[in-house]
Structure formats: structure tokens, C-alpha cells
N, C-alpha and C positions, 0 to 999 in steps of 0.2 A: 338673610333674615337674622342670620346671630351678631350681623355687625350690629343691628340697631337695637338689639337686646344689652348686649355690653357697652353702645355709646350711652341708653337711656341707662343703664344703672353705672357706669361713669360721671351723667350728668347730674343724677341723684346724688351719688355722693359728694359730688363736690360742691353741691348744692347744702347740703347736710355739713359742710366743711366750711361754706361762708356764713352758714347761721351761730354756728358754732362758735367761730371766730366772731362774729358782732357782738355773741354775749360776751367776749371778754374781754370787749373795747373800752378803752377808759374814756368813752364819752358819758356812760351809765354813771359811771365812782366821778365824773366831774359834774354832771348834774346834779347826783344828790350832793359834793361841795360846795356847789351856790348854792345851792336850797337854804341848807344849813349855815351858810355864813350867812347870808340874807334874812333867816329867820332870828338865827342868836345875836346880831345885828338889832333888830326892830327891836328884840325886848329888851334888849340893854336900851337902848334908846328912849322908849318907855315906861321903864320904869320896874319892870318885872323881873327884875335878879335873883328871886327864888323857882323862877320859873326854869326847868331844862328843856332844852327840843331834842326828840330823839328823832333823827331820819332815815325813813328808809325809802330813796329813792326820790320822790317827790311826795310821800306823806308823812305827816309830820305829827307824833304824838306828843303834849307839852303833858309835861312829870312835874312835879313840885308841891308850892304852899302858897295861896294865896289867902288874902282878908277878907274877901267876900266872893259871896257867887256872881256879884252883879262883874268883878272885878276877873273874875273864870270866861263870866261872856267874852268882858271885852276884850283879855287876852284872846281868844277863840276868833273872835273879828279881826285882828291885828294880823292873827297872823296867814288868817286864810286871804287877806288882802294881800299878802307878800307874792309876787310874782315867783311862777314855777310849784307853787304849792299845790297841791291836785287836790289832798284829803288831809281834817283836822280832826286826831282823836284827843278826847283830854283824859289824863288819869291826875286830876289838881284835887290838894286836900284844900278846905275849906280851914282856916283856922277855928278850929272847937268844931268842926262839922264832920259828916263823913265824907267818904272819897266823891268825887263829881264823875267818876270816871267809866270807860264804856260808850261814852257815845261819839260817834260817828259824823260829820256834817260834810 
């Protein structure tokens, strides 16, 4: 009866030991580097060089200045079209406007 008490809390641990280990895979820090080269890619491409993308992971908040709200959208479209993006917050100033930022999509 105690073998299979100490093989199950053996199996536990070493269980708790490959979770462990997968978080500190660098498959996580390579995906959010495509994200982010993929995203800061598209708006250099774009057009939107006051735009930043801050990543974490596969969501992506874009920081900056743009000239219009219509121009906040389409940033926000651009970039959630980007393959690997999960979630787009924006914290974008509007030039002469206040912040657009907060929301979620």
C-alpha cells in the first residue's frame, strides 16, 4: 500500500516538474517574437510609425499618436488581421483629442 502512495506522489511531482519546465520554454518568448515582429512589421508598412505595439504573448496593445479616430480603427483592424494576435487593446492619442484607450476587441 505505501509503494503506491509514494509512486502516486513521485508521479505528482514529476508531473508538477514538466509543467514547470514548459513554462520556461522558449517556445512562449518565440511566439510573442513573431507576434511582435509581424505586428511592427504591418505598421511600418502601413503607414503608422507613431504607432508602438507593446506585446504580451499573443496580445497586443498599440501606444501612440494618431490623426484620427477613423485612423485608431483602422490601425485596430490591421492589426488584429495579423496572424497569432489573440487580443487588440488600444491606449492611441487622437491628435487634439483625448486618449481612445481601454478598450478591448
Amino acid at each position: 500500500m505505501w509503494k503506491k502512495a509514494v509512486f502516486g506522489t513521485v508521479s505528482a511531482g514529476f508531473l508538477a516538474y514538466v509543467v514547470w519546465l514548459s513554462c520556461l520554454s522558449p517556445a512562449r518568448h518565440q511566439i510573442e517574437w513573431d507576434v511582435a515582429t509581424r505586428v511592427a512589421d504591418v505598421l511600418e508598412r502601413t503607414g503608422f510609425n507613431e504607432v508602438v505595439p507593446v506585446v504580451d504573448g499573443r496580445d497586443v496593445e498599440l501606444r501612440g499618436q494618431v490623426s484620427s479616430a477613423s485612423e485608431a480603427r483602422r490601425a485596430e483592424r490591421i492589426v488584429r488581421m495579423v496572424r497569432g494576435v489573440r487580443i487588440v487593446r488600444m491606449d492611441l492619442f487622437v491628435a487634439g483629442e483625448d486618449s481612445l484607450g481601454g478598450g478591448e476587441t
